[in-house]
C-alpha positions in Angstrom: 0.0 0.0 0.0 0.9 3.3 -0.8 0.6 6.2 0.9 0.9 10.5 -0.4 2.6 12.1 2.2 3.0 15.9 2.9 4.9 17.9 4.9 4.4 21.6 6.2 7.8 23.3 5.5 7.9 23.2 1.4 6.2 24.6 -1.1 2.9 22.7 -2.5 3.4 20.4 -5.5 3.1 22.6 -8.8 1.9 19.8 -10.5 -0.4 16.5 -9.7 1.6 14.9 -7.8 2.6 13.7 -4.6 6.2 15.6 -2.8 6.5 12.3 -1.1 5.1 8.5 -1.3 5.8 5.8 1.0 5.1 1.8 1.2 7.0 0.2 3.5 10.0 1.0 1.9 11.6 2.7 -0.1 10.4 6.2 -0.2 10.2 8.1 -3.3 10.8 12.2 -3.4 9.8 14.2 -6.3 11.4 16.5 -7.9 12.7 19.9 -5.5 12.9 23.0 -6.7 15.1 26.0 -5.5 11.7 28.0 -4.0 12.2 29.2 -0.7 8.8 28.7 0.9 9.1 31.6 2.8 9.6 34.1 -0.1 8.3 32.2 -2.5 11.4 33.1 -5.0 14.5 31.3 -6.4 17.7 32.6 -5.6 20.3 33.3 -8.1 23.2 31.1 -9.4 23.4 27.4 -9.2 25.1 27.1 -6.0 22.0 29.0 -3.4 19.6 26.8 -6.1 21.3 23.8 -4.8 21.4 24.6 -1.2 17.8 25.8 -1.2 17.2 22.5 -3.6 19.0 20.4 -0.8 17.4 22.4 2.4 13.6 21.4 0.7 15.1 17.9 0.5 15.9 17.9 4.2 12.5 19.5 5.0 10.6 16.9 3.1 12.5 14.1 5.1 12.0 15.7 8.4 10.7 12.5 9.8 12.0 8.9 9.3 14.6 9.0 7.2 17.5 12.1 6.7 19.6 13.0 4.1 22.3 10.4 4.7 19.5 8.1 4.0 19.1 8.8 -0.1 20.1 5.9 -1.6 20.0 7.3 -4.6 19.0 10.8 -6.4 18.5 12.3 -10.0 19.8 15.3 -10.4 18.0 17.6 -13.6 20.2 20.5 -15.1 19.1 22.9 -17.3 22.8 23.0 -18.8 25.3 20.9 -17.4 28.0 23.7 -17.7 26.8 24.0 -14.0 27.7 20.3 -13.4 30.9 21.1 -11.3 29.7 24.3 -9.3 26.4 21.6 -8.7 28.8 18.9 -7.6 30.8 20.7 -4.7 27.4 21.8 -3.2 25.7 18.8 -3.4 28.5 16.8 -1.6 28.6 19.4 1.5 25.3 17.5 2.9 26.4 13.9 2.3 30.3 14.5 4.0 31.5 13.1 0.3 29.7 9.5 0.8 30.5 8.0 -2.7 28.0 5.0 -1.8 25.3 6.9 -3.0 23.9 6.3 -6.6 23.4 9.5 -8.9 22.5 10.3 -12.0 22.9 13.5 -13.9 20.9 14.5 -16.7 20.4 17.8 -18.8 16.9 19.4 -19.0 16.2 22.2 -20.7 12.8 24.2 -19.5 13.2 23.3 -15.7 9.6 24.4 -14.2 9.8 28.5 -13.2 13.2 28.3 -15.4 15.2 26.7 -12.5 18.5 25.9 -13.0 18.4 22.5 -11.3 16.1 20.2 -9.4 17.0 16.7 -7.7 14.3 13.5 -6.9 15.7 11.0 -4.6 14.4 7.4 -3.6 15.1 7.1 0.1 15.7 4.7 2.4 13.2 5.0 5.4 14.3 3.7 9.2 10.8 4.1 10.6 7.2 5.0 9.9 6.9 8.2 8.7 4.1 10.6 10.0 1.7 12.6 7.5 2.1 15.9 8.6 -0.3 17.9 6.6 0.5 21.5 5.4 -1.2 24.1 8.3 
């Protein structure tokens, strides 16, 4: 069984979809964007869109699983010129763990012209709580 799961510190889905899905395990995250929740923007320049991309990530996996739980993650680049700038972000949060699987892909026309966006498929180490959106 299946089950949508929210969370209260992320922007809602812009699309029809779920931000998170669970079974038993594993658990699948859709695609972040760089939108702060608070402001409602992006910031500027790959590096703040990967830390805001990565902060959402964390927010969405408040409960059950962390961030050294992703097993694996897609990363979605709207040029992959940023590929390197991307890269020594990205690591910051996982301490340079090497075990975890990646894959990078260039997409041109990124939702609200981001300039990256990462899914992950997570590992869970207990029931998650639905926490619904206030």
């Amino acid at each position: 069984m299946k089950t949508k799961l929210e969370t209260i510190k992320v922007p809602t889905a812009i699309g029809p979809y779920s931000r998170k899905t669970a079974g038993l395990n594993p658990v699948f995250v859709s695609d972040q964007l760089p939108i702060d929740l608070e402001t409602g923007t992006m910031p500027k320049g790959i590096k703040k869109q990967t830390e805001q991309i990565l902060k959402n990530l964390k927010y969405v996996l408040y409960n059950g699983a962390g961030i050294d739980k992703v097993y694996q993650a897609t990363v979605f680049l709207s040029n992959m010129s940023n590929l390197g700038p991307m890269n020594r972000t990205y690591e910051v949060p996982f301490n340079g763990d090497i075990s975890l699987a990646r894959s990078t892909v260039e997409f041109s026309g990124l939702p609200k012209d981001a300039l990256a966006e990462i899914e992950a498929v997570v590992w869970k180490s207990r029931t998650f709580k639905n926490r619904r959106r206030k």
